[in-house]
Backbone as numpy.savetxt, mean C-alpha at the origin, in Angstrom:
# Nx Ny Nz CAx CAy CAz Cx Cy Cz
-9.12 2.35 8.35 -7.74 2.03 8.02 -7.38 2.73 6.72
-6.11 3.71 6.65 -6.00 3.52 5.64 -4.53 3.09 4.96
-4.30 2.65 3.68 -3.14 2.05 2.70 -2.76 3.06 1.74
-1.69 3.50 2.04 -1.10 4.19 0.98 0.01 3.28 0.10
-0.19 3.60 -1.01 0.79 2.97 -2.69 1.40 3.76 -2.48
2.66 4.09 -2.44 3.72 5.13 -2.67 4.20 4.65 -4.22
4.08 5.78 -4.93 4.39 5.14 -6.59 4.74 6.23 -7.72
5.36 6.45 -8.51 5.62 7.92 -9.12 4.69 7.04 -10.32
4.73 6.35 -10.73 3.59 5.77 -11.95 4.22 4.37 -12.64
4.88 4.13 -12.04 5.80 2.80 -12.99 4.76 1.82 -12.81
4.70 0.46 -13.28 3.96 -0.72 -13.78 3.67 -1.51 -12.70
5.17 -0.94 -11.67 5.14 -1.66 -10.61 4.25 -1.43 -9.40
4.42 -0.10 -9.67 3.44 0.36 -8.46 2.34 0.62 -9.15
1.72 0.48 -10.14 1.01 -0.02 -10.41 -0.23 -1.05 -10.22
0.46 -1.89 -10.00 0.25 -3.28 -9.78 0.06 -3.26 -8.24
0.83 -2.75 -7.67 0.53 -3.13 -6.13 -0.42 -2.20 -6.13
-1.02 -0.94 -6.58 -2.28 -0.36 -6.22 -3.38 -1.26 -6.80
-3.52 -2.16 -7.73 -4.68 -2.64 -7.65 -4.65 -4.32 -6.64
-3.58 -4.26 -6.54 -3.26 -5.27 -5.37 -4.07 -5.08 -3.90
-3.70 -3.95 -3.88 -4.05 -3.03 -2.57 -5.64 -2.92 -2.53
-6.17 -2.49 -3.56 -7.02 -2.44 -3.52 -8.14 -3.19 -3.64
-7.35 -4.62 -4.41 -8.10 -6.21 -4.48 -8.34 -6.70 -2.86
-6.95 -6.57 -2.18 -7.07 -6.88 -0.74 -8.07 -6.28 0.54
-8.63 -4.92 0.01 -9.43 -4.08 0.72 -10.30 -4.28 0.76
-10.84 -4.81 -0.71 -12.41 -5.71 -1.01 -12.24 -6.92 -0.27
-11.55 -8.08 -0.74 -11.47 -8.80 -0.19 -12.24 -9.03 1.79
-11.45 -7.85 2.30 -11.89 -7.89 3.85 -13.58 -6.95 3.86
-14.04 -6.32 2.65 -15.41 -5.77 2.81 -15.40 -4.92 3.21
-16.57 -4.20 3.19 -17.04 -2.63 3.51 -16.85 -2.50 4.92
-17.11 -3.79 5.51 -17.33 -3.05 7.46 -15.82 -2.60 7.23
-14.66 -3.16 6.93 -13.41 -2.38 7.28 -12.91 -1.43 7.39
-13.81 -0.57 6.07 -13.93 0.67 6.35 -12.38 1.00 5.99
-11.68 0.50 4.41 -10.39 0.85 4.27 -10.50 1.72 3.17
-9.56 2.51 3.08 -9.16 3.82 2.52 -7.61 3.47 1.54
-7.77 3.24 0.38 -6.54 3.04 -0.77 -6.32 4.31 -1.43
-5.07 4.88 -1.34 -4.75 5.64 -1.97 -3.05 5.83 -2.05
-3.26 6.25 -3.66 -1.98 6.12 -4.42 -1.53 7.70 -4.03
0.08 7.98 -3.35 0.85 9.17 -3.48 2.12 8.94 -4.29
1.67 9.87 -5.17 3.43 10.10 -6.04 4.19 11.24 -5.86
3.96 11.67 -4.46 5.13 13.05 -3.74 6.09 12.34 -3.16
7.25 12.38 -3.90 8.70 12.13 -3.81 9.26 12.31 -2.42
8.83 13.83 -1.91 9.29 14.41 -0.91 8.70 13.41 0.46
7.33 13.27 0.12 6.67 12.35 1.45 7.13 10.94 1.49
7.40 10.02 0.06 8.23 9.37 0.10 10.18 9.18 1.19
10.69 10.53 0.90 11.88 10.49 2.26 11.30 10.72 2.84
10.12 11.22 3.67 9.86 11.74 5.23 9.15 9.99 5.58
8.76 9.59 5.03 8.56 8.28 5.15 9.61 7.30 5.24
10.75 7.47 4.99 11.70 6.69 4.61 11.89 5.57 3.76
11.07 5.83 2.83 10.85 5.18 1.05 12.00 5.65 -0.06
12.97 4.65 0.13 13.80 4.87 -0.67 13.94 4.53 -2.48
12.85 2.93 -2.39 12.41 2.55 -3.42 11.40 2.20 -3.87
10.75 2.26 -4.66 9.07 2.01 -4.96 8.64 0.75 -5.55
8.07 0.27 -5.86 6.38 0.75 -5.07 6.83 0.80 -3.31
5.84 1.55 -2.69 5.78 1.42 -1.14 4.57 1.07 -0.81
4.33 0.17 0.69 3.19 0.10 0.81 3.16 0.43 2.16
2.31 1.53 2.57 2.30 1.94 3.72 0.72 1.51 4.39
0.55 0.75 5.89 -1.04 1.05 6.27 -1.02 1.55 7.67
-1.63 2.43 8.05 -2.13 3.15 8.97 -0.58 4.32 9.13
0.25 4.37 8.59 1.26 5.42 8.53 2.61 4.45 9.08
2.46 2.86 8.72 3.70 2.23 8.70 3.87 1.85 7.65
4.99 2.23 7.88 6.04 1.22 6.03 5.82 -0.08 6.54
4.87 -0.84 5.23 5.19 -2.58 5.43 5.95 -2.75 4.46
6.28 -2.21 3.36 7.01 -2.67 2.21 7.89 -1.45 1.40
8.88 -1.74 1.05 9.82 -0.76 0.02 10.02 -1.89 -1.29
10.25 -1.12 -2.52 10.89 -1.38 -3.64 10.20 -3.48 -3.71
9.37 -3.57 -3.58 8.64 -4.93 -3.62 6.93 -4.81 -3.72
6.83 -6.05 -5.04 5.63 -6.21 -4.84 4.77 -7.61 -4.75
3.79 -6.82 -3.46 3.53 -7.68 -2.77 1.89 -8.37 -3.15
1.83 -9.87 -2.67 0.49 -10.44 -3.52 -0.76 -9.68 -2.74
-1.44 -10.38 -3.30 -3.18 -9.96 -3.19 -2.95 -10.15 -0.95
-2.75 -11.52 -1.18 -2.42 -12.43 0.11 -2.08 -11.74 1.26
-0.78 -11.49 0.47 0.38 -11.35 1.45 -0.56 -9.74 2.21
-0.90 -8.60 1.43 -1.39 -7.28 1.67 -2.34 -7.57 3.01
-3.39 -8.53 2.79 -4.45 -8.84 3.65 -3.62 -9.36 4.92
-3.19 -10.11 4.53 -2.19 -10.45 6.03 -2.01 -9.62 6.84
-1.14 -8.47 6.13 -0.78 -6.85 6.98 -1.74 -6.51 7.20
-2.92 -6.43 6.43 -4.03 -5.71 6.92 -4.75 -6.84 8.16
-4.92 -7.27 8.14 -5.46 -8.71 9.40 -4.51 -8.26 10.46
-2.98 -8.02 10.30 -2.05 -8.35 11.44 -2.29 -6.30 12.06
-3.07 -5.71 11.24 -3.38 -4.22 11.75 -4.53 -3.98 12.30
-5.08 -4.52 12.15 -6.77 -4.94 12.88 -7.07 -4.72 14.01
């Protein structure tokens, strides 16, 4: 699986990358998840990320311009499983 942070560097997206990445542990190694932060603007519109932080997993937008808990991330990731 993997989670992309869509984030140019603000506090906010910030925060949801170690969010993201609290939630990845959380489910353990068998998951076999992949966190990574992009701050290309351009892949942001081809994505249709208008506001940041974004949280994208497996190449769907679950979230724009919101940040989301430890919780809530694992959920998406459980409901992608």
């Amino acid at each position: 699986m993997k989670i992309e942070v869509l984030g140019t560097g603000c506090s906010r997206c910030d925060a949801l990358l170690k969010a993201a990445q609290e939630a990845a542990a959380k489910m353990g190694p068998s998951a076999n998840i992949e966190v990574t932060k992009v701050a290309d603007v351009n892949y942001f519109v081809q994505k249709g990320v208008f506001m940041t932080p974004g949280l994208v997993i497996d190449g769907r937008v679950i979230s724009m311009g919101k940040l989301l808990t430890v919780e809530e991330i694992v959920q998406h990731i459980k409901g992608n499983t």
